[in-house]
C-alpha positions as CSV (number, residue, x, y, z in Angstrom):
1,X,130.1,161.4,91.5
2,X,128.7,158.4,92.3
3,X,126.5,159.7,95.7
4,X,124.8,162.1,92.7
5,X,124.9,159.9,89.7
6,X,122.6,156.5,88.7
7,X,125.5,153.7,88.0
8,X,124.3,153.7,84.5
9,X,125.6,157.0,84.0
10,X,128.8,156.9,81.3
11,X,131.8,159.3,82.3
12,X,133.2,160.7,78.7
13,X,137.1,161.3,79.4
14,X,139.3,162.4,76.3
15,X,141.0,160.5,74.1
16,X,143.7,160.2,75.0
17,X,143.6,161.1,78.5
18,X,145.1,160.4,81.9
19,X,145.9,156.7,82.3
20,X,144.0,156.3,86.0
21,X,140.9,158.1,84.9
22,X,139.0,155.5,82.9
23,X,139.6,153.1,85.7
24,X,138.1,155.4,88.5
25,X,135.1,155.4,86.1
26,X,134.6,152.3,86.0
27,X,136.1,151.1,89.4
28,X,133.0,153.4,90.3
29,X,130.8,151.7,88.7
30,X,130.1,154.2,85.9
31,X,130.2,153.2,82.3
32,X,132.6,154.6,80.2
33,X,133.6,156.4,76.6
34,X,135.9,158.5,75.4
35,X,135.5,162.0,72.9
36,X,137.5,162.5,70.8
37,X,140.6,165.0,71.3
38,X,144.0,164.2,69.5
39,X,144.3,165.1,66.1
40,X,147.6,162.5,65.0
41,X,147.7,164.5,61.3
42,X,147.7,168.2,62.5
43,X,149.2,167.4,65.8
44,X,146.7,169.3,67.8
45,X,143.0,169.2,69.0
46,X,140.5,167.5,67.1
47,X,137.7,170.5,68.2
48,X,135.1,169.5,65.8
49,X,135.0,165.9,66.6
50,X,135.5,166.8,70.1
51,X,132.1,168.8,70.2
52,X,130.4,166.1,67.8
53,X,131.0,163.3,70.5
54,X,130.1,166.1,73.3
55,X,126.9,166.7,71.7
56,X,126.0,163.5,71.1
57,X,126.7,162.1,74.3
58,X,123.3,161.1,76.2
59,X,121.4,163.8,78.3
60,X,122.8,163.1,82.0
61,X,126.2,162.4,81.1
62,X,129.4,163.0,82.6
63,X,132.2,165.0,80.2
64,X,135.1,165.2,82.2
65,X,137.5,168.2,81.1
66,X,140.6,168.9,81.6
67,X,140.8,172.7,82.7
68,X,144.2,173.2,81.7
69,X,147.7,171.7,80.3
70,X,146.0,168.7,79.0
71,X,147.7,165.4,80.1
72,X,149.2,163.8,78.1
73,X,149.1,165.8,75.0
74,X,149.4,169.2,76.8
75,X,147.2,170.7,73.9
76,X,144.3,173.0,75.8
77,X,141.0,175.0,74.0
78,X,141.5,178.6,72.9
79,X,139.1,181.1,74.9
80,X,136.9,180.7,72.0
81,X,136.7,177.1,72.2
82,X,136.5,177.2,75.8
83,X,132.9,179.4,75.3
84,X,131.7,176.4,72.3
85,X,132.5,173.9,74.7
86,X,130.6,175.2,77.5
């Protein structure tokens, strides 16, 4: 990412996500956010403020996503979701 992307650029990872992924974001020299994801009250993914903070993120940024079995809550998008998100 970072031979293709300006330094300034801010990574978006989940929240929560991986533990090491934030780091190589910024360990690259990237800023860094987070979207939200989690949903503590239903127990399962917060889609609308997941495609509010997708949205809203700046033209140019990076939204990493996790394709499948989302780490650490193991919680993925429906195939609906999936064509919303994308």
């Amino acid at each position: 990412l970072a031979q293709f992307f300006p330094r300034k650029t801010c990574v978006y990872t989940s929240k929560p996500t991986w533990g090491n992924q934030n780091t190589v974001a910024m360990k690259a020299g990237f800023q860094h956010k987070s979207y939200r994801y989690w949903d503590p009250k239903s127990r399962g993914l917060d889609f609308k403020g997941m495609l509010q903070d997708i949205y809203n993120a700046p033209a140019g940024s990076i939204i990493l996503l996790h394709a499948c079995a989302h780490n650490p809550t193991g919680i993925d998008p429906t195939a609906d979701q999936w064509d919303q998100i994308m």
